[in-house]
Each structure stands twice: as C-alpha cells, then as structure tokens.
C-alpha atoms as one frame of an Amber mdcrd trajectory, in Angstrom:
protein
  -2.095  42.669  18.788  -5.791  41.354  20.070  -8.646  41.413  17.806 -12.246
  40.421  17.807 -12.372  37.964  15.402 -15.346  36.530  13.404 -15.535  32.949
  13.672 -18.926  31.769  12.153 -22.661  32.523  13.425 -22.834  33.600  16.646
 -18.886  33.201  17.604 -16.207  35.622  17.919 -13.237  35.123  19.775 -10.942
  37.940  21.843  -7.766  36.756  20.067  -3.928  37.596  19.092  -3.634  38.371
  15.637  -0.413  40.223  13.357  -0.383  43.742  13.640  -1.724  45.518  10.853
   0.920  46.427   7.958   1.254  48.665   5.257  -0.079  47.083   1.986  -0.473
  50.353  -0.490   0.982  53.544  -0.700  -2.239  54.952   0.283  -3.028  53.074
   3.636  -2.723  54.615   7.307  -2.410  52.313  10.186  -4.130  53.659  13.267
  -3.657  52.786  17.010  -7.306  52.313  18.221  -8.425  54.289  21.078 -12.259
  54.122  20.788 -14.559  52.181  19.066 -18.231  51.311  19.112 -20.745  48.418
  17.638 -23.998  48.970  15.702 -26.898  46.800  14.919 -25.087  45.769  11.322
 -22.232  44.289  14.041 -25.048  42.229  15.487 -26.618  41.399  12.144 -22.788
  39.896  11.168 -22.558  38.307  14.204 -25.855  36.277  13.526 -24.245  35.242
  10.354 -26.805  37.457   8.405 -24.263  39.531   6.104 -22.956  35.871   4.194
 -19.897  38.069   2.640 -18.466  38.146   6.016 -16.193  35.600   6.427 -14.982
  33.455   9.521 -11.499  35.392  10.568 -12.784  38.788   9.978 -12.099  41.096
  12.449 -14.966  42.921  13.372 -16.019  46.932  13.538 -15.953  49.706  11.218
 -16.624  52.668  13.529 -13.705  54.216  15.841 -11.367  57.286  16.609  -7.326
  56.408  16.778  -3.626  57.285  16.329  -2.526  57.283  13.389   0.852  55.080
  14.070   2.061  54.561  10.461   1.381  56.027   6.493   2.000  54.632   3.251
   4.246  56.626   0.996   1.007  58.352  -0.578  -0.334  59.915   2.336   0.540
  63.690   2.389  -1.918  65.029   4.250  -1.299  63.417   7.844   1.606  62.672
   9.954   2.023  60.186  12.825   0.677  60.851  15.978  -2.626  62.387  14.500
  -5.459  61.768  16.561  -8.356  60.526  13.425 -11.913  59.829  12.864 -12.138
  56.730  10.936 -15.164  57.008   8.466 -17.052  53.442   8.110 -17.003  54.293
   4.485 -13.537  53.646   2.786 -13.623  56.191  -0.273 -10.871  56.523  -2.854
 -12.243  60.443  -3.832 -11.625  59.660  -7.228 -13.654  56.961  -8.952 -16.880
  57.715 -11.015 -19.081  57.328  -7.644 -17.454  58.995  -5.754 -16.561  61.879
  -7.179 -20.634  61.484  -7.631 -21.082  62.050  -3.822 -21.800  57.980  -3.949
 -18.894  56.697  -2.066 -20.618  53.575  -0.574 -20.245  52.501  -4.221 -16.627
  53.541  -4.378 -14.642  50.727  -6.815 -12.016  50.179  -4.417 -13.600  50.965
  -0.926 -17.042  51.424   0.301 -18.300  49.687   3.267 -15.242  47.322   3.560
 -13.815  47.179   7.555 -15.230  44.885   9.290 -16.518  42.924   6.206 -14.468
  42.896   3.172 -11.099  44.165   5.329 -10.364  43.693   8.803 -11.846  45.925
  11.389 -12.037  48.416  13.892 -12.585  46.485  17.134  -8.882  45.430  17.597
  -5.711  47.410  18.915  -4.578  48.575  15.724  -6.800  48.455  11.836  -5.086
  49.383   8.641  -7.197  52.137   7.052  -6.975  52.118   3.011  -7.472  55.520
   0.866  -6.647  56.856   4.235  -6.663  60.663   2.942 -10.091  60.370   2.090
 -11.041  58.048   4.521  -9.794  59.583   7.813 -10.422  63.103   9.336  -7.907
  64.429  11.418  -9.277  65.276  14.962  -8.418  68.643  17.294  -6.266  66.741
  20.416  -9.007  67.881  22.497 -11.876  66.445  21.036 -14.059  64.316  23.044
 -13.281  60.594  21.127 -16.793  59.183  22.824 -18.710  62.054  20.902 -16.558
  61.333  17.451 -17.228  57.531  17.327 -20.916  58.872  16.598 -19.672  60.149
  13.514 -18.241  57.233  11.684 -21.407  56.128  11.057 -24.364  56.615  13.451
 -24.874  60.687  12.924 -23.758  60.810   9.116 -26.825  57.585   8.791 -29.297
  59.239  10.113 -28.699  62.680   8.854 -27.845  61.811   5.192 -30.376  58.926
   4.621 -32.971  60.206   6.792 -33.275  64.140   7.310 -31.405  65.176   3.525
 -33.059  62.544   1.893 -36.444  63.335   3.674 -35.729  67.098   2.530 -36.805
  68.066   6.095 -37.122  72.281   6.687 -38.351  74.406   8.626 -42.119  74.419
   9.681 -42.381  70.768   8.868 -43.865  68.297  10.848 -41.902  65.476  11.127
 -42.441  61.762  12.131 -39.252  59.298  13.195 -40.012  55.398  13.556 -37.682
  54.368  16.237 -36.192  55.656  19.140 -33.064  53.547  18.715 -29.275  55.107
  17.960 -30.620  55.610  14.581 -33.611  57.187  14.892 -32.123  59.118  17.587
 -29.177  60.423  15.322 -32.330  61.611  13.030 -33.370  63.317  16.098 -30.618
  65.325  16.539 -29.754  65.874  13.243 -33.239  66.788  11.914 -33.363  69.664
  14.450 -31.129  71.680  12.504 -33.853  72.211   9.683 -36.514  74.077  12.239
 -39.010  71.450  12.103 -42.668  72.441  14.024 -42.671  69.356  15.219 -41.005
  66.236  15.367 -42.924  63.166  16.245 -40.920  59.860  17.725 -42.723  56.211
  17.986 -41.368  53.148  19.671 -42.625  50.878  21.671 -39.690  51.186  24.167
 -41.004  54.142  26.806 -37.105  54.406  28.320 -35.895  55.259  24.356 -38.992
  57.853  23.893 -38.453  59.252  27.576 -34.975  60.066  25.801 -36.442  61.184
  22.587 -38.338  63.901  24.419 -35.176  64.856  26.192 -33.744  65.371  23.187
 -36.287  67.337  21.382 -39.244  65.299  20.282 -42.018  67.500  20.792 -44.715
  64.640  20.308 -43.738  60.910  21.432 -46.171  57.834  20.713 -45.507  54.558
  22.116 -46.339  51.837  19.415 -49.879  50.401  21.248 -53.022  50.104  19.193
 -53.529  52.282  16.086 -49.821  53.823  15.507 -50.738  55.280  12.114 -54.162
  56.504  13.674 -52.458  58.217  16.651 -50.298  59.781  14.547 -52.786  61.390
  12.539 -54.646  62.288  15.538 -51.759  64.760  16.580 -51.646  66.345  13.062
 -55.658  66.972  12.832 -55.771  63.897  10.362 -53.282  65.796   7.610 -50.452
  63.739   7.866 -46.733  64.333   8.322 -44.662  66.288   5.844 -41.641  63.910
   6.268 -41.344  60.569   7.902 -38.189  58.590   8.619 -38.337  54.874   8.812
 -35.439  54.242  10.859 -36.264  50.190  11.730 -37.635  50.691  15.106 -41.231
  49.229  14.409 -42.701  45.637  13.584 -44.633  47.012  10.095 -42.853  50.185
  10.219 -43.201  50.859   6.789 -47.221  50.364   6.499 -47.120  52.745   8.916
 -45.184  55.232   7.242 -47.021  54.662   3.746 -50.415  55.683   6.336 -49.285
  58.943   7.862 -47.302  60.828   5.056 -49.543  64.213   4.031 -49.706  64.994
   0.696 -46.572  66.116  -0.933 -44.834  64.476   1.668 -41.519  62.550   1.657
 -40.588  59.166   3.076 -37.252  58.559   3.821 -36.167  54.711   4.787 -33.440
  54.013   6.335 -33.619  50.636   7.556 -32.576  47.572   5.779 -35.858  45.379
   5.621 -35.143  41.374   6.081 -38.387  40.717   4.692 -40.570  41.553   1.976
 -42.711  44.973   2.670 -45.677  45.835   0.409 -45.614  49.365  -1.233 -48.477
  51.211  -1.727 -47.854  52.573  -5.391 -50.757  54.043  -6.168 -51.136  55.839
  -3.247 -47.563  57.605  -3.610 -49.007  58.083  -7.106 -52.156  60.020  -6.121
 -50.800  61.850  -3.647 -47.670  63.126  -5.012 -45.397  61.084  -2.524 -41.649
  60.587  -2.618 -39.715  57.283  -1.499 -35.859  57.757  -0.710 -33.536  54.750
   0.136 -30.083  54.401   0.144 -26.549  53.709   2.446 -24.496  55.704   4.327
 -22.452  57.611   2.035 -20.569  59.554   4.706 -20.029  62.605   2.424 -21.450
  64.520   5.765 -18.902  63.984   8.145 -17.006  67.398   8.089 -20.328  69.434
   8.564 -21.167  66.944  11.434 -17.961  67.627  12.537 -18.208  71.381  12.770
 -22.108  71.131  14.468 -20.337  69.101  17.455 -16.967  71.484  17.559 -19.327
  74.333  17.308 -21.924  73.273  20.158 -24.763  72.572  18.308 -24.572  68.924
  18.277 -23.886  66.310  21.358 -23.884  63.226  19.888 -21.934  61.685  23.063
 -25.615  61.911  24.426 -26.353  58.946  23.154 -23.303  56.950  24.605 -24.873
  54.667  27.772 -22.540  52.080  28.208 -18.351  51.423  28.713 -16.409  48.503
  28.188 -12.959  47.705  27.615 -11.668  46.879  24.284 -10.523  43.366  25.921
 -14.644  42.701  26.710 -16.222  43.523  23.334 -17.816  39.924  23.883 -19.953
  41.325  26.924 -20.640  44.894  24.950 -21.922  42.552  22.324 -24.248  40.850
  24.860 -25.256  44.256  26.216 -26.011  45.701  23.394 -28.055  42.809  21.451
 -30.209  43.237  24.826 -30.589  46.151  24.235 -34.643  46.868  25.533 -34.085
  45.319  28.925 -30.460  46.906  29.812 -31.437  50.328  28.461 -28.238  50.354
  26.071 -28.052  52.844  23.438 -24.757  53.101  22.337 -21.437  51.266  23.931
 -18.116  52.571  23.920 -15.492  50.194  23.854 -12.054  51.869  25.006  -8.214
  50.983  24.057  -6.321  52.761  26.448
C-alpha cells in the first residue's frame, strides 16, 4: 500500500509500505476512503511532537471500510463503512470507563504518533469496537471526517467545558476549524450571542455565516472591543481556541463575573494567569484533550440536520498529494483553507 510517511522535521515522503495486519484480537483494519489533516499534523510535521518518530505514518482522522477484524470484534463485519475516532479507547480501563479516554492505558491519542496512521490506503485500528462507529452507507464521508476529531474538540473542550446555555453571551478566539467547530457546536445551547475574533476577515466573514452574531477582527484593543459590545460586563463564557497572538490575556480581560473560560489550545509558550482575578471574581479555568466521548451525539446532530460540519470542508486532494494538502493547509491565511479532504477512491 502507499503511505505518508514521517521522515524527520519537515519531510514526509508519499511511499510503499506493508499493508496493515492483524496484531490483536481486538484490531479492525480499514480501507481508507477519506481522511483529513489538522494543525497537530502540521505541528508533527515541524518536528514539534518529539514522540513522533521518523517512519510514522501520519493522520489520525478518517472514514473507511472496514476490510478485516480480529477474532474479538463482534460488533462489526467487513464491508462496514466506519468513522475512525482519533482517540483509540479500550472502554474498559480506569479512565475510561471515567469518560477520560485520552488517558486510556492502552490507546489514547496513538495513530499517527504512537501507531501508524490514517493518511495511507489502509490503517489498522486497535480496540476497534470502541474505537470505530459504524456509518449509515449513505452518509456523507466529507461531513464524518469532522467528527474524528475537529467537532468532538471543539464541542467537548470548548462549549461542555465552558458550560455554555442558553441566554449566554459567548466569546470564541479564533475563526479557524477549531473555533469554528465551537461555532457550530455552541449553537445548540441557545446562546444570546456569540462573539468570534480573528484577525483573518475571510474566517470571520464565515463565522457570521455560520452564526456569529458579533465578529471583531483582532486590530487595536481586542479585549476593549469586546467589552464595548457587552456594555463593559463581560462575556459569560469564552473559548480560547488558539486563533490569537496573546489569546489568553485576552480571555482573562473579557470574562464577566461568574464566568467560565474554556482553553482549548495547546500553548507553546509560557502564558501568565491572572489568579487573583479568577479569585475575586468567581472565575472558572477548564483545560483538557479531546476525549471523544461525544461522537455518537455529534453523530445524531449531523444525521438529524442540525449540524453541517462538511461546511467547513474548502479544499480536495487526492490521497496520492497529501504533500500539496500539507502545503495548502500550513498556508492556510493566504489560500483561504479551512479544512482539506484528502480522498482514497
């Protein structure tokens, strides 16, 4: 089969390597029909995740065929069109039987970094039972490869964990995927309003497409514009979602009262926290991973209507030209990419 391969900081190769076998009674292997790339792809590919080793094929989002099961696997047959999860989960450890599964002992956020991948023809999928959700044949794959891990990120770790509801007024750093995914997701709590900053004006011209009822583009006083739209009380909820040089200051300087911030991004750097102001004003800080334990809700939002994540697809590539979706997408401001599909067919 052909793989994208890891080969060291900025190299990856389009290359043959063995099909994927059965290794535990568990395991699933799954023909690859559609995958995608995220911003943690990019980080790997800069040689910023050091556990990633050169020969690691890379991606841990996609939808497939399931081609072949372990002994183990009960629950699906061959030929099952599958959502592969980017968190492996074993359902039965202390974590995740906890809801942590990110933590799982024997999974967690493996492919593409422990294990082999999802951007190749075929990727063996361990603790498949638990790790794979079995698709309706006529399910748009574009709009599933959201929900390995964009729509379940920005759900869980930023509208659950920033206990958004209805009448709230809501503030999302970034227009990116992410902060996109919090978009759409957040939208199901009834927010008032939902306020979306970036400095990019094509990602906020899409944020108010999608339902931002307030969009502010990054330029002078972000925290002071912000205000300005709530009458100076703050937001009830923000969502730090990465989108914004000193994101986080900014969020510490617009949260009301009460209020919640959720991060979601992965900082690089050092970022100061203001303690004693969460102190004084009864403030709550939430961080944490993907734990994917949202995927069959998300599911049943997009089979039901009320979710179109494949809104956020702007770019197709073959499977064979990963190396130019890679390009694409780590130019992301000046090609107006969102997210790529990258197709097996």
């Amino acid at each position: 089969m052909k793989a994208l391969v890891f080969q060291g900081p900025g190299k990856a190769v389009w290359t043959e390597r063995p099909r994927p076998r059965i290794q535990a009674p568990t395991d699933a292997i799954v023909r690859i029909t559609k995958t995608t790339l995220c911003a943690t792809d990019l980080r790997i590919l800069k040689g910023e995740l050091p556990g990633v080793v050169p020969g690691r094929v890379l991606g841990h989002e996609g939808v497939g065929q399931v081609e072949e099961l372990g002994a183990g696997v009960t629950g699906l047959r061959p030929g099952d069109k599958v959502l592969i999860s980017c968190i492996t989960s074993c359902g039965t450890c202390g974590f995740c039987r906890k809801g942590l599964c990110s933590h799982c002992r024997d999974g967690g956020f493996v492919l593409g970094h422990a294990i082999d991948g999802t951007q190749a023809q075929y990727v063996r999928v361990p603790h498949a039972e638990t790790s794979l959700h079995r698709l309706p044949v006529q399910a748009d794959e574009e709009a599933m490869v959201m929900l390995s891990e964009l729509l379940p990120t920005g759900f869980e770790c930023g509208v659950l964990q920033g206990r958004v509801k209805a009448g709230d007024t809501v503030a999302i750093l970034g227009a990116g995927p992410l902060g996109l995914a919090a978009l759409l997701t957040a939208q199901f709590s009834s927010p008032a309003e939902i306020v979306v900053v970036d400095a990019d004006e094509k990602r906020l011209d899409v944020a108010q497409r999608l339902g931002a009822t307030h969009i502010v583009d990054g330029e002078g006083d972000t925290a002071q514009r912000v205000l300005d739209i709530t009458s100076g009380a703050g937001v009830d909820a923000v969502i730090e979602t990465g989108g914004l040089a000193g994101g986080f200051d900014v969020c510490q300087s617009i949260v009301a009262p009460g209020g919640r911030v959720a991060n979601v991004s992965s900082h690089g750097t050092a970022t100061a926290l203001r303690l004693e102001r969460f102190w004084a004003s009864s403030l709550t800080l939430t961080n944490q991973p993907v734990q994917a334990v949202s995927t069959p809700t998300l599911l049943k939002m997009v089979q039901s209507g009320h979710l179109e994540p494949a809104k956020l697809v702007t770019h197709h590539f073959e499977l064979a030209d990963a190396k130019r979706a890679y390009e694409t997408a780590a130019a992301a401001g000046g090609e107006g990419v969102l997210k790529v599909i990258l197709s097996n067919e």
